[in-house]
C-alpha positions, 0 to 999 in steps of 0.5 A: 140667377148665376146659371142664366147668366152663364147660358146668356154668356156662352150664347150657345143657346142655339147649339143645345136646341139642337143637341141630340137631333143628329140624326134627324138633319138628313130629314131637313135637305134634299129628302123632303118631298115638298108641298105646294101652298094651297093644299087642303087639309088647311091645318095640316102641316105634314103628312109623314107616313100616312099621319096628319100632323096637325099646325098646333103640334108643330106650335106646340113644339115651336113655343116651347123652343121659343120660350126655352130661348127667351127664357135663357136669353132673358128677351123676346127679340128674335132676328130672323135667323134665330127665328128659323132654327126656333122653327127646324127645331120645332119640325125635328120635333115632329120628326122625332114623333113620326119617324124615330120613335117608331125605330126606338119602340121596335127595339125597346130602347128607353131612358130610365130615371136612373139614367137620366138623373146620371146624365144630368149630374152623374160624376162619371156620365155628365151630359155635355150640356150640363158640362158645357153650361155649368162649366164642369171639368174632370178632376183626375178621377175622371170625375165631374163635381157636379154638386152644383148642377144637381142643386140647380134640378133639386130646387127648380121648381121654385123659380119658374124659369129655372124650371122651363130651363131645367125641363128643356134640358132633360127633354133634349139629354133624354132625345139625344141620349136614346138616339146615340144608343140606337145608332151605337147599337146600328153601328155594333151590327156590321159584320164582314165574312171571310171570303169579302175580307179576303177579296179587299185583301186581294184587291190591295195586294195584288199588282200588276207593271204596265205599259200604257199610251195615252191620247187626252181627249183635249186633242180633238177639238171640241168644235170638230164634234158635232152634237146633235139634240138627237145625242143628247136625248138618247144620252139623256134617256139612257142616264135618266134616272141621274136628273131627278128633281127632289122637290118642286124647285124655282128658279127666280130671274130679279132686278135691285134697284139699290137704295144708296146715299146721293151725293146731296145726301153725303154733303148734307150728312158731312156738314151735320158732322162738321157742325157736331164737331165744332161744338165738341171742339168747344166743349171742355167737359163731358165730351165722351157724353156728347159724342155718344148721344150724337152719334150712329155708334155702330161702327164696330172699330168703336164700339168698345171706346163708346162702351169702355171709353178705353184707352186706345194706342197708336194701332187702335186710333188708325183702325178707327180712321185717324192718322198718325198726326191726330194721334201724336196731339196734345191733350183738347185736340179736335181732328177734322171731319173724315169718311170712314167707310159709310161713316164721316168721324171726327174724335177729341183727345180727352185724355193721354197716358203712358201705359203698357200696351199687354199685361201677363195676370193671374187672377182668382174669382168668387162668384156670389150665388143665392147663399152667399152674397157680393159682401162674403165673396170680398170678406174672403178675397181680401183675407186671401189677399192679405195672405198673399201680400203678407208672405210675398207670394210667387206665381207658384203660391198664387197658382196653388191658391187659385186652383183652391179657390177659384171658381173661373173654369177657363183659369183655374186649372191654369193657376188662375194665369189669364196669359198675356191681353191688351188693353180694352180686351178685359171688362172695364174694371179689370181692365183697369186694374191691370193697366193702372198699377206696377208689376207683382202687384196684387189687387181686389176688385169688384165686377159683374162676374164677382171678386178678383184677386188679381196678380200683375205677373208682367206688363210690356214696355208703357207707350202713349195711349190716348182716350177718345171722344168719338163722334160718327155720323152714318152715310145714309140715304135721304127719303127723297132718295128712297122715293126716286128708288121706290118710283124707279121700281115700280115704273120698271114693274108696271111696264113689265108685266110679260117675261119679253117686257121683263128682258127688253126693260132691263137691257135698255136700262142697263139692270143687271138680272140676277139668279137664283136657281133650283129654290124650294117652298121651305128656301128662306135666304134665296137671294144674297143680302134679302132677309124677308126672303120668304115672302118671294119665295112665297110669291114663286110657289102660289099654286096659281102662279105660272112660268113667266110671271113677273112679280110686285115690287118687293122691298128688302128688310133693311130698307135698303133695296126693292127687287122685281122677280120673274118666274124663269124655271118650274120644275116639279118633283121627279125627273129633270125636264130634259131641256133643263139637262142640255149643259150638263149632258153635252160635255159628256156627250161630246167626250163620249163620241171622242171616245168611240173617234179615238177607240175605232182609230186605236183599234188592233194597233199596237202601243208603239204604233199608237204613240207614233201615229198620234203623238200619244204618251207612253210610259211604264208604270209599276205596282197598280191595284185595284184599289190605285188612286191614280195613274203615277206620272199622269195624276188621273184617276182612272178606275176602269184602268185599273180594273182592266189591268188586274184582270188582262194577261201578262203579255197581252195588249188590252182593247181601246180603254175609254177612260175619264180623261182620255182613251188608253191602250195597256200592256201588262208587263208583270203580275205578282199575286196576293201573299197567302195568307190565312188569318183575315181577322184584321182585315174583317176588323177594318172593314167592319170599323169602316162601316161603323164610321158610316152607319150614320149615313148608310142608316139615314139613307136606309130610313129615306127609302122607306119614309113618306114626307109630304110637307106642308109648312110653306103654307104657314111661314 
């Protein structure tokens, strides 16, 4: 079971579920074109390109997913966001299926057996799941061993759940293989012609000198324009196709009625704490025991004294919450009860010690597997040892022992050396092995990893370190706290079935109305700190739901809040109502008419008598391209600047120029043309490398245009 437990260890299950999907994400965004919950066709998923998709085969997917992810994880509990990646991993399945493969068959891309019993244990080729899960690394041949992983597919079969592991991975080596050649063989077809390398080289190396004025826009106020609905419609129809909806999308107006601890709650929880803490004040054994049993034990500062029942240092003690005082007592100590954060605390002094506050070890491990066994790993351990004690062994002849023998990927290549940690970082035994015994001293201890030998190289200056019995008590909120919330929810529901009622009820209770804006039918954390999100979202998408609906009274996963939600904002798939374009569109139009005010003004005057009559900025520039970021001295990025630069006379004045920041006035002192130059091999070279580094996004956006997506899973989660 030693590949289980090392993917149970990484907890990177999550990444390898996805590996090899890259180029399918674009398909999760802003691309779908979303369904609305209530369409026919009831076991219909989606529709992608004229083909049904069935709900089995998108289950079909999702179990599999799911089982590879309990399997690997050796449970079934699942929260909420592994349950989300279990299902998009689920639907790029189905992507795969009816958007890519089409894209693969057409050019003959396939994976051979060959091919893939490389990827999975080829010395040279290793996929990187295999690399990442059986810990390998390149010897200086640029080589994996990768014996091991080729022994684990050889002998799957006969342990099912190596064999769900070792099929999962294949699957998902062989998607990701294929679609990195497809995209590599994209990224080879870019080519740049002469004639575009030697316009960039152009753009680049021809200059201009200038002279320029500058009026900001900002010195006109904004109240001294006037902007009509008139303007901002005609703006609006002339830019139409900027506000386009994606998908159908929301937007949601709630109130929370928190749900949080009364004062009688808190005193009731602090005497409780009071209570516990007097009979483990007169406890004198077992205390550790006590604490735990009668604590939350969820308070993160704690959670490796009740696990490890470590020994902490002064830092440590003052983290969790007590003082300085608590920390210097003797032996049998009891502090008062204190509030910590949602927590009261009280702790004992168990026990003291002086021990150093970081360790520097070395260490080798052998790790049992079904051949060898707990029993043989320390036969072995303890002659290495013995050679090591028997002959004094420095740090070289440890570190040469350990890139022999050591089966810890992290370490081996290091000598074995873990660099310096402090207390409670390693596993208990470890931990204790190193904190407990001198420098130089070198020891064989048992784990759950397997057999150490371990190597004290230093230890810092010993410090007083106390052990603790912690007890906590958590602040939580009573049942007739919970009732008090849950009836002044509902009450404010019941008397707010109308958008006005929903508006004038929150004002006169002081309710703060939060947003959330533009959600779609697949949104699933729509509002900050609801996990159940889904069910408002839902909610909002019923296709019998209209603009205004006030909602039932919904209560967050954790219990710890209820939420009322009004329907403020319907917006279906295509362009933006222009009513919803009114915030964006003013600015603009505003600085547009401080354009055309400024222009008409600056018209046919020279720079001197612009600079003059308005106060404007003048100034002198040199070297300005086409391809200028911005405007040395001012820090703006211009590009209508710059074109018009390149492209007027020496000596000749420019046209008012209507800018981003402001409205400018150029005057080109001096041109200095491009060097000649033949050879643009270089040049194409760059430019084709810089599609290259694109192709991805250029590809994406090429698929998108001509992929047809009508997708329904908000019907069934």
């Amino acid at each position: 079971m030693a590949v289980l437990q090392n993917i149970r260890e990484k907890c990177g299950v999550l990444v390898i579920v996805i590996v090899g999907l890259a180029l399918l994400a674009f398909l999760l965004g802003d691309f779908l074109s979303s369904g609305r919950i209530g369409h026919g066709d009831d076991s219909v998923v989606a529709k992608i390109n004229g083909s049904k998709v069935d709900y089995s085969e998108w289950t079909a997917n999702y179990n599999n997913h799911r089982l590879f992810y309990e399997v690997a994880q050796q449970g079934r509990n699942i929260d909420s966001n592994t349950e989300r990646s279990l299902r998009e991993s689920a639907w790029n399945d189905i992507l795969n299926t009816y958007v890519w493969n089409k894209y693969y068959e057409e050019v003959g891309l396939g994976i051979s057996d060959e091919e893939l019993e490389d990827l999975l244990y080829g010395p040279k080729h290793a996929h990187n799941i295999i690399v990442q899960n059986f810990g390998l690394q390149k010897n200086e041949n640029g080589e994996y061993d990768t014996k091991t992983a080729k022994n684990f597919f050889d002998n799957a079969e006969t342990d099912p759940n190596y064999e769900i592991i070792a099929e999962y991975w294949k699957k998902a080596i062989k998607e990701d293989q294929i679609s990195s050649k497809y995209g590599n063989m994209l990224s080879k077809g870019f080519y740049t012609p002469t004639a575009l390398a030697k316009m960039y080289y152009e753009d680049q190396t021809t200059t201009v000198d200038l002279q320029y004025v500058y009026r900001e826009y900002s010195s006109i106020k904004d109240e001294d324009i006037t902007v009509s609905d008139k303007d901002l419609k005609a703006y609006y129809d002339a830019h139409k196709k900027r506000f386009v909806e994606e998908q159908d999308n929301r937007d949601l107006e709630y109130v929370v009625f928190d749900i949080v601890p009364s004062e009688s709650d808190i005193e009731e929880i602090k005497k409780s704490t009071e209570e516990l803490r007097n009979e483990l004040d007169a406890l004198e054994e077992n205390e550790v025991s006590f604490a735990q049993v009668n604590s939350s034990n969820s308070r993160p500062e704690d959670r490796r004294i009740y696990k490890d029942e470590a020994f902490a240092n002064q830092k440590d003690v003052e983290t969790m919450g007590f003082d300085e005082e608590f920390f210097n007592s003797e032996k049998g100590t009891t502090s008062d009860v204190k509030m910590a954060g949602n927590f009261f605390i009280c702790g004992k002094i168990i026990e003291t010690a002086n021990r150093p506050d970081s360790v520097n070890a070395s260490h080798i491990l052998l790790i049992p597997n079904d051949s060898v066994t707990m029993e043989m790993c320390k036969a072995k351990a303890d002659s290495i040892a013995n050679v090591l004690r028997s002959t004094k062994a420095d740090s070289a002849a440890f570190a040469a022992m350990a890139i022999q023998f050591s089966q810890d990927p992290g370490s081996k290549n290091n000598g074995g050396n873990l660099g310096d940690f402090t207390e409670g970082t390693m596993i208990t035994e470890f931990n204790d092995a190193c904190f407990e015994n001198a420098a130089g001293t070198i020891q064989v201890i048992e784990s759950p990893f397997g057999v150490h030998i371990i190597k004290i190289n230093s230890q810092t200056k010993p410090v007083r370190k106390v052990k603790l019995a912690v007890l906590d008590q958590e602040i939580k909120f009573s049942d007739n706290t919970y009732e008090a919330a849950f009836h002044a929810s509902n009450k404010f529901m019941a008397t707010s079935q109308t958008a006005e009622d929903f508006d004038k009820n929150a004002t006169e209770q002081g309710l703060n109305v939060r947003m959330a804006n533009r959600i779609t039918d697949m949104s699933d954390n729509v509002i900050p700190g609801i996990d159940n999100g889904r069910e408002i979202v839902r909610w909002a998408f019923n296709e019998d739901r209209k603009l205004g609906d006030v909602s039932n009274v919904f209560e967050s996963s954790a219990r710890d809040k209820f939420l009322v939600v009004k329907l403020s904002k319907i917006r279906e798939k295509g362009f933006t109502p222009f009513e919803d374009t009114k915030e964006i569109i003013e600015p603009e139009v505003r600085k547009q008419m401080k354009a055309e005010k400024m222009m008409a003004e600056m018209k046919g005057m020279t720079i001197e008598a612009i600079a003059q009559k308005f106060e404007a900025k003048t100034d002198n520039i040199s070297n300005i391209n086409f391809s200028s970021f911005s405007i040395p001295g001012l820090g703006l990025i211009e590009p209508k600047v710059n074109a018009v630069a390149l492209n007027t006379e020496v000596n000749a004045v420019s046209a008012p120029i209507d800018g981003n920041n402001g409205v400018y006035v150029i005057k080109v002192l001096k041109k200095t043309e491009a060097p000649e130059k033949q050879d643009f091999e270089n040049d194409k070279l760059a430019k084709m490398q810089e599609y290259m580094r694109n192709y991805s996004y250029r590809m994406n956006n090429a698929v998108k245009k001509v992929t047809k997506i009508d997708d329904r899973r908000a019907k069934f989660f």
